[in-house]
C-alpha positions as CSV (number, residue, x, y, z in Angstrom):
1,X,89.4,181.8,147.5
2,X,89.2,183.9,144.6
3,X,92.4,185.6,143.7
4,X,92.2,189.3,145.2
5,X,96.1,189.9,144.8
6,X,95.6,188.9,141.2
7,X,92.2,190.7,140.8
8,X,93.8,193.6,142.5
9,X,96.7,194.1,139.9
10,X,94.9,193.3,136.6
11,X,92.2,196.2,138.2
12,X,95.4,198.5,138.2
13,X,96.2,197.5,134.9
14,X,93.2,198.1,132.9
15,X,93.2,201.6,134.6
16,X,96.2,202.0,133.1
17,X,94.7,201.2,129.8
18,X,95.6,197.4,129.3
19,X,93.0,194.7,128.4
20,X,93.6,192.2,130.3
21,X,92.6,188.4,131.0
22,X,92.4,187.1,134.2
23,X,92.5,183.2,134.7
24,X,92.9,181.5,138.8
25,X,95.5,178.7,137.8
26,X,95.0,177.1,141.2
27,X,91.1,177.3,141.5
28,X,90.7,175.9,138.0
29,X,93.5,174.6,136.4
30,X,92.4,173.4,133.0
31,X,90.8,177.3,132.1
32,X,94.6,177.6,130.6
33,X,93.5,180.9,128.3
34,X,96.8,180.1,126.1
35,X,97.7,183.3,123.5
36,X,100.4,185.4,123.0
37,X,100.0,187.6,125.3
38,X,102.3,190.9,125.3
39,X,103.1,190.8,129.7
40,X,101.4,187.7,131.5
41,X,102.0,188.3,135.4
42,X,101.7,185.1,137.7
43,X,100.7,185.8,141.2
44,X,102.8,183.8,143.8
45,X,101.0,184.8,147.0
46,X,101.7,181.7,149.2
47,X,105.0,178.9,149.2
48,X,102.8,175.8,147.5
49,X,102.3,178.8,144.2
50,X,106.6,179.0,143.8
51,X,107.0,175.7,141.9
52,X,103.6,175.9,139.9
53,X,104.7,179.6,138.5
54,X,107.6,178.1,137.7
55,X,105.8,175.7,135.9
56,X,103.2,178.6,134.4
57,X,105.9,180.5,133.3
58,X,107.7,178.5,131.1
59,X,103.7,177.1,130.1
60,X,102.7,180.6,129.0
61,X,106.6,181.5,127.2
62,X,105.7,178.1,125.1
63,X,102.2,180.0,124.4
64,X,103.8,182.6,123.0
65,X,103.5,185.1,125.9
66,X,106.5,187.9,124.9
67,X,106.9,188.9,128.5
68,X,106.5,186.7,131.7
69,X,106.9,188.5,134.9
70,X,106.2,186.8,138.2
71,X,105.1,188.9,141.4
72,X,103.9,188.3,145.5
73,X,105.8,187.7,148.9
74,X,107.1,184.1,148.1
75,X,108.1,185.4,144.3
76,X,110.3,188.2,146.1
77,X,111.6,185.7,148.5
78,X,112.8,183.5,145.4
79,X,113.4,186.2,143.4
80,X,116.7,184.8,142.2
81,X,115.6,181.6,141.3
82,X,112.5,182.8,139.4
83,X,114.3,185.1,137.4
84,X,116.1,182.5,135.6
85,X,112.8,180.8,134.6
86,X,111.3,184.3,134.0
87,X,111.4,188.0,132.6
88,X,111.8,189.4,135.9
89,X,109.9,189.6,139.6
90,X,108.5,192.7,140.7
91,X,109.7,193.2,144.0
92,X,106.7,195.7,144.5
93,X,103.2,195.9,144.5
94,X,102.3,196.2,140.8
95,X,99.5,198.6,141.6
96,X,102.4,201.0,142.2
97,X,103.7,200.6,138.4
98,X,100.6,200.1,136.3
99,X,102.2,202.6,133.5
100,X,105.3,201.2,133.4
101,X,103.9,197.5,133.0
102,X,101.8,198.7,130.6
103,X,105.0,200.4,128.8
104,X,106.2,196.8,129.2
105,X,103.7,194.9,127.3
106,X,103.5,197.8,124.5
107,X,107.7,197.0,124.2
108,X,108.3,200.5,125.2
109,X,110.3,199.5,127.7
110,X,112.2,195.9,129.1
111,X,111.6,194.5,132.1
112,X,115.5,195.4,132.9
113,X,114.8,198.9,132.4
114,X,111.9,198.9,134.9
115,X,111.9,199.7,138.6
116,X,110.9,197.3,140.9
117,X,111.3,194.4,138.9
118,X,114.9,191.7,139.2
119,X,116.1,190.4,135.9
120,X,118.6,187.8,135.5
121,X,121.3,190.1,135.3
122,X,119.9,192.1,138.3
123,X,122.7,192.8,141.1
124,X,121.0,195.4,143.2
125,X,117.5,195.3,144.8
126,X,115.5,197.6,143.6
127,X,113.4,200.1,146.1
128,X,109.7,199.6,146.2
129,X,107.4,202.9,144.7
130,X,105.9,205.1,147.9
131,X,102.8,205.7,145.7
132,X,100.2,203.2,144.1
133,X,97.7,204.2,141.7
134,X,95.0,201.4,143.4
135,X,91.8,200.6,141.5
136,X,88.5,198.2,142.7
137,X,90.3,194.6,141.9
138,X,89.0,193.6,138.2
139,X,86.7,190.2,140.3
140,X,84.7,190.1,136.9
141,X,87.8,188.6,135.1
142,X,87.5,185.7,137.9
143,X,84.6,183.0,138.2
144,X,82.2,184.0,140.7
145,X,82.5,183.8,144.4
146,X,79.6,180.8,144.4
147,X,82.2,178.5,142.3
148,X,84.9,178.5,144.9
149,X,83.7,176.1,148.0
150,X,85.7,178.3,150.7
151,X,83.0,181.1,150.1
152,X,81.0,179.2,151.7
153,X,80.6,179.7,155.3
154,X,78.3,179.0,158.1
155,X,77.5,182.8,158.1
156,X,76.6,183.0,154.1
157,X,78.6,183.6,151.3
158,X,82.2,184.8,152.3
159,X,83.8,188.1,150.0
160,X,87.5,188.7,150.9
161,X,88.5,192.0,151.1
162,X,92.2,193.7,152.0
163,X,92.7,197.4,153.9
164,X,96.3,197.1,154.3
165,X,99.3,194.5,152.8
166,X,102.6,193.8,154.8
167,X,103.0,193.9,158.4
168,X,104.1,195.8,161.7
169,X,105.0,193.2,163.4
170,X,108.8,190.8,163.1
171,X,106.9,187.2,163.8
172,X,110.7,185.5,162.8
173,X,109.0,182.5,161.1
174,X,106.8,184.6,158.8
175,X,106.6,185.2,155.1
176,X,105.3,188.5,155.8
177,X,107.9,189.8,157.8
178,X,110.9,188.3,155.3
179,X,109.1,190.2,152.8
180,X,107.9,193.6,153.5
181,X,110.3,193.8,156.5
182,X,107.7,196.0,159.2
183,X,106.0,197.8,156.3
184,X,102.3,198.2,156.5
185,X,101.0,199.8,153.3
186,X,97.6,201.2,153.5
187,X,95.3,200.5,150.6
188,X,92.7,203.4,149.6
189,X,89.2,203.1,151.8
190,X,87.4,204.2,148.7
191,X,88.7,200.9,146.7
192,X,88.0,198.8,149.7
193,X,84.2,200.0,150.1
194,X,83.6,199.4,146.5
195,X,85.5,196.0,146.3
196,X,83.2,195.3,149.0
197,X,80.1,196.5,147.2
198,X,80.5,194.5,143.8
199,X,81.2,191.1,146.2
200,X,77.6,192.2,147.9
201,X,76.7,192.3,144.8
202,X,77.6,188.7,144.0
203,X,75.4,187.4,147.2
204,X,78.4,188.4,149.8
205,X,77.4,189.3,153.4
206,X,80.2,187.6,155.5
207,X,83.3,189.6,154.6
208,X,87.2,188.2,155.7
209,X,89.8,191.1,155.5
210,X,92.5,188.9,154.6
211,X,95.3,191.5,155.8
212,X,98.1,189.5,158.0
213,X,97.3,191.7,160.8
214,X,94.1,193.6,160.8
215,X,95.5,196.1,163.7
216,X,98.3,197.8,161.1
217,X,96.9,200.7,162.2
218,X,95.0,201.3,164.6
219,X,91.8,202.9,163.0
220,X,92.9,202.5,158.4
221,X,90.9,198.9,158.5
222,X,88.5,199.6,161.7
223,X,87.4,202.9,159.1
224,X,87.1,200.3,156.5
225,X,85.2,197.8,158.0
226,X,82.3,200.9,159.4
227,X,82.5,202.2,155.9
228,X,81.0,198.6,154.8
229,X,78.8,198.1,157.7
230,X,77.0,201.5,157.0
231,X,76.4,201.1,153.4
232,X,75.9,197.5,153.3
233,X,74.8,196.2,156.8
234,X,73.6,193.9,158.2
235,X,76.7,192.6,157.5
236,X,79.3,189.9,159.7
237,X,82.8,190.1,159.5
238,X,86.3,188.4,160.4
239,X,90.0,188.9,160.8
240,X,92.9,188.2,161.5
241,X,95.5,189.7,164.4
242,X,97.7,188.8,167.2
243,X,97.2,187.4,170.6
244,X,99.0,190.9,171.7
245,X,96.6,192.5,170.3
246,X,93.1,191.1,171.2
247,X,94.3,192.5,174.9
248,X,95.5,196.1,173.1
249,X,92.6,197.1,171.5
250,X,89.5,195.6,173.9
251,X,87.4,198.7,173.1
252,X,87.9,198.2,169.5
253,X,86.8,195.1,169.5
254,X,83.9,195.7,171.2
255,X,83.3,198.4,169.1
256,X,84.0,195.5,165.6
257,X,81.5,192.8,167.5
258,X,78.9,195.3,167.6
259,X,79.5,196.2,163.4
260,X,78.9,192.4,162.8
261,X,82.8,190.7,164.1
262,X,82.3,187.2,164.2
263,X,85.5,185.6,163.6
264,X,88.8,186.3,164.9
265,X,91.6,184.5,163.4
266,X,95.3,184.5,165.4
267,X,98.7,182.9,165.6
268,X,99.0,181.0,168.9
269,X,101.4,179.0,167.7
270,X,102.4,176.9,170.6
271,X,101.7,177.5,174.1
272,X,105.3,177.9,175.2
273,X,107.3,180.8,176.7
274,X,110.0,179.8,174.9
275,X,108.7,179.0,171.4
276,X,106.5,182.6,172.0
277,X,110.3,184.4,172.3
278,X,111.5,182.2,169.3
279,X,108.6,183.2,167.2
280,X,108.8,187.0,168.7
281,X,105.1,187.0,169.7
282,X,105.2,189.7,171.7
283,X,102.8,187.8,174.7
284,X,103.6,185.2,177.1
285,X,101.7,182.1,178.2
286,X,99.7,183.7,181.0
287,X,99.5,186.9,178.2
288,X,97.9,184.2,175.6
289,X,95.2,183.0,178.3
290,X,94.1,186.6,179.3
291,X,93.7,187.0,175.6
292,X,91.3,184.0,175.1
293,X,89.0,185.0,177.9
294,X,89.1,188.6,176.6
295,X,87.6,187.0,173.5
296,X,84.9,184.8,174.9
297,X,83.7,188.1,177.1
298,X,83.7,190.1,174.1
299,X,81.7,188.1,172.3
300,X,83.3,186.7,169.1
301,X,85.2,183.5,168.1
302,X,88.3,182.9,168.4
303,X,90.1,180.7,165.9
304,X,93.7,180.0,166.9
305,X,96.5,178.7,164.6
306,X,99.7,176.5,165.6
307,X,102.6,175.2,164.9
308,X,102.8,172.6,166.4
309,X,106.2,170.5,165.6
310,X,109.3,172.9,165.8
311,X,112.6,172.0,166.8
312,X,112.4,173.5,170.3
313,X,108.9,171.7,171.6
314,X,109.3,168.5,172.8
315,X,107.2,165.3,172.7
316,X,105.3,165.7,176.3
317,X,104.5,169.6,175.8
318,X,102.9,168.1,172.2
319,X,101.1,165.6,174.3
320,X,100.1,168.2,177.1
321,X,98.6,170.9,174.1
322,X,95.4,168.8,174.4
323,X,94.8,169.8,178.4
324,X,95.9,173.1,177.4
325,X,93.3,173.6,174.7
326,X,90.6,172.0,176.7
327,X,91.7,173.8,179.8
328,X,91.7,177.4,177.9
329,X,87.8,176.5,176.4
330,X,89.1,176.3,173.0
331,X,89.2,172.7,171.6
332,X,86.1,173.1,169.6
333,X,87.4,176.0,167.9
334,X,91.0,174.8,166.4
335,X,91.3,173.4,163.1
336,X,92.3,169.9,162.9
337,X,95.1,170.9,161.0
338,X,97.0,172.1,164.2
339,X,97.6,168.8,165.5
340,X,99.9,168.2,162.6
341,X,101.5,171.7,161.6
342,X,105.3,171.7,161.2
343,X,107.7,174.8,160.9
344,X,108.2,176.0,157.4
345,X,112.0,176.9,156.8
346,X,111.2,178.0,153.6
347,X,114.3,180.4,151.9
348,X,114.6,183.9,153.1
349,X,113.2,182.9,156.6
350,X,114.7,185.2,159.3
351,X,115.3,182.3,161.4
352,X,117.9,180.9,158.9
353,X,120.0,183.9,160.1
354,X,119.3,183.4,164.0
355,X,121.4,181.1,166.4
356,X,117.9,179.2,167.3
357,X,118.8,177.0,164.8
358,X,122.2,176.0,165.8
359,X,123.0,172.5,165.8
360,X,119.5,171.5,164.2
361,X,120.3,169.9,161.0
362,X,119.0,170.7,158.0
363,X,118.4,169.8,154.6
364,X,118.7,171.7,151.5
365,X,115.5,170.8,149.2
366,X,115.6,173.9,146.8
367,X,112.8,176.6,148.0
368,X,112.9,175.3,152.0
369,X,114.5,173.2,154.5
370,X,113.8,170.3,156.0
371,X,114.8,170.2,159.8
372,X,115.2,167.5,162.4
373,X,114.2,167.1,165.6
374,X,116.9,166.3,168.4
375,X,113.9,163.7,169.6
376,X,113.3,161.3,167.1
377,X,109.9,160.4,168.4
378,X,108.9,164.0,167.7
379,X,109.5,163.3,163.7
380,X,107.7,159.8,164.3
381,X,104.9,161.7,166.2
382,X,104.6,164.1,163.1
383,X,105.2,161.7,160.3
384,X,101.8,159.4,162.1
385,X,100.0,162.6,162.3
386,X,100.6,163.9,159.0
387,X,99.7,161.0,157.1
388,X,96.5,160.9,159.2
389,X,95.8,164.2,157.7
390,X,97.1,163.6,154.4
391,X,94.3,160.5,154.2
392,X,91.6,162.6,155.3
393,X,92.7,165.6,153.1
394,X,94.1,167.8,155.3
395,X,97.3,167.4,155.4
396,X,99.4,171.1,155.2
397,X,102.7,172.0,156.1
398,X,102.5,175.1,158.3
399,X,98.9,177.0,158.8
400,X,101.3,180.3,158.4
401,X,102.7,179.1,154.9
């Protein structure tokens, strides 16, 4: 999709007076812009982006960039390894220190002098800013939504939009959680509604919020989403947000279905007491199958996520998830993917400092683990299924990554 971190944080930037040049390294790799540039920042959003702005960085330092600074949830988890490869990581959101990465680039300050951002030489952790100067994300330094092939959905073209970053909740697997620890930040309503407005603009009239849980709040995104259906409706909608929560806020729900909710995007993970506790889910089995007939009453679609190979499921409850999914009404609407998922240990996962993991081994392979399963036809199982998925090209680690 296109970049809205990225488009977010060069919006901040140009507020702050910068001109800036925006280029989606993933989306369309050979667009390298090249250039000294005084401060290039490298968005590293998601575990697959660590190694690549690894890669950018030292690309962009033998352009000539003066200053390379990388930033995001898996660049904070790795902030000592990129740090050696980089200027620094900013261990905040950079809409919270536009001027002084603007200082930066002008060589008014160094990156060691600025807060927020680990050096090489860093000891302490810095403490994140409590204000951010947010600004409409800068999507005209990005190709248009119509060149990416994800914003394109059944329900039209597809703008992603963001009311909130970090999370409430302690899901012990997630990046989310290892990051921001339960922090929600709330991002200005006024920002959202016209981010929303320039993607109309662009042909948009499906928008995702792509927050990790929609339900930070209970009413900052709900606002946001009537905000957009009132100046831009008709409009459709989707989100993301726990199993917990589809049975917590019902009304609301209702209320979002009727604004144009179409799509409602949530962790599962595995339908197993146990692996629910593991994971911290905050809902049981039982909890889980209230919650999928709360969503067919209601109106919208629910599209679970798994993980489905862990070191704590064994080989029949894999077998069984098929009855399950069938039984529940909900084959239809999982993503093949799920039947090949595996647990990401990646570094700075809470469950590397929990005794769940006792006595699994694991193996050190620089940004994550590898782990074992005590049942070795559970790898087999995993290994058949991933290179299934791999052939038809779908083959991902962990649908949480």
């Amino acid at each position: 999709m296109q970049p809205v971190l990225a488009a977010s944080a060069a919006g901040s930037l140009r507020g702050a007076g910068a001109e800036v040049t925006g280029w989606d390294a993933g989306g369309f790799p050979l667009d390298f812009p090249g250039g000294g540039f005084d401060l290039v920042l490298i968005s590293i959003p998601s575990f697959e982006g660590i190694e690549a702005g690894a890669h950018l960085a030292a690309r962009f330092k033998a352009a000539g960039a003066r200053r390379v600074l990388a930033f995001g949830q898996y660049a904070w988890l790795n902030a000592a390894a990129l740090s050696a490869v980089t200027d620094g990581v900013i261990v905040d959101e950079p809409e919270g220190m536009a001027a002084d990465l603007v200082a930066c680039a002008r060589g008014e300050v160094t990156p060691g002098e600025l807060g927020g951002v680990i050096t090489g030489g860093s000891r302490v952790r810095p403490k994140r800013h409590a204000a951010r100067q947010w600004q409409v994300p800068a999507r005209d330094l990005f190709p248009p939504l119509t060149d990416y092939p994800a914003h394109t959905t059944k329900f039209g073209l597809m703008g992603n939009i963001e009311a909130t970053r970090g999370c409430h909740h302690r899901c012990s697997y997630c990046a989310v959680y290892a990051s921001y620890g339960v922090t929600a930040i709330p991002i200005d309503p006024d920002v959202i509604l016209a981010d929303a407005t320039q993607l109309a603009a662009q042909g948009a009239g499906h928008f995702v919020f792509v927050d990790a849980e929609f339900f930070n709040t209970r009413r900052h995104a709900l606002t946001a989403m009537e905000a957009v259906a009132e100046r831009l409706g008709p409009v459709t909608f989707e989100i993301t947000t726990r199993f917990d929560h589809i049975l917590e806020f019902e009304a609301e729900l209702g209320r979002m279905t009727e604004l144009g909710l179409r799509v409602v995007t949530s962790a599962l993970e595995f339908p197993s007491d146990k692996l629910l506790r593991i994971f911290d889910k905050g809902i049981d089995v039982p909890g889980i199958k209230q919650a999928i007939r709360v969503a067919q009453a209601t109106g919208f679609e629910l599209r679970p996520s798994f993980i489905t190979f862990t070191p704590w499921v064994g080989l029949e409850e894999i077998r069984a998830l098929e009855s399950f999914l069938e039984e529940t009404g909900i084959a239809a609407s999982v993503d093949p993917t799920a039947r090949q998922t595996r647990l990401l240990l990646y570094k700075g996962s809470p469950l590397l400092g929990s005794g769940w993991l006792d006595g699994v081994e694991l193996i050190d392979r620089g940004f994550h683990y590898d782990w074992t399963h005590p049942d070795p036809a559970v790898d087999e199982l995993w290994a058949e299924r991933h290179q299934q998925a791999v052939e038809a090209g779908a083959g991902r680690c962990c649908v949480r990554c």
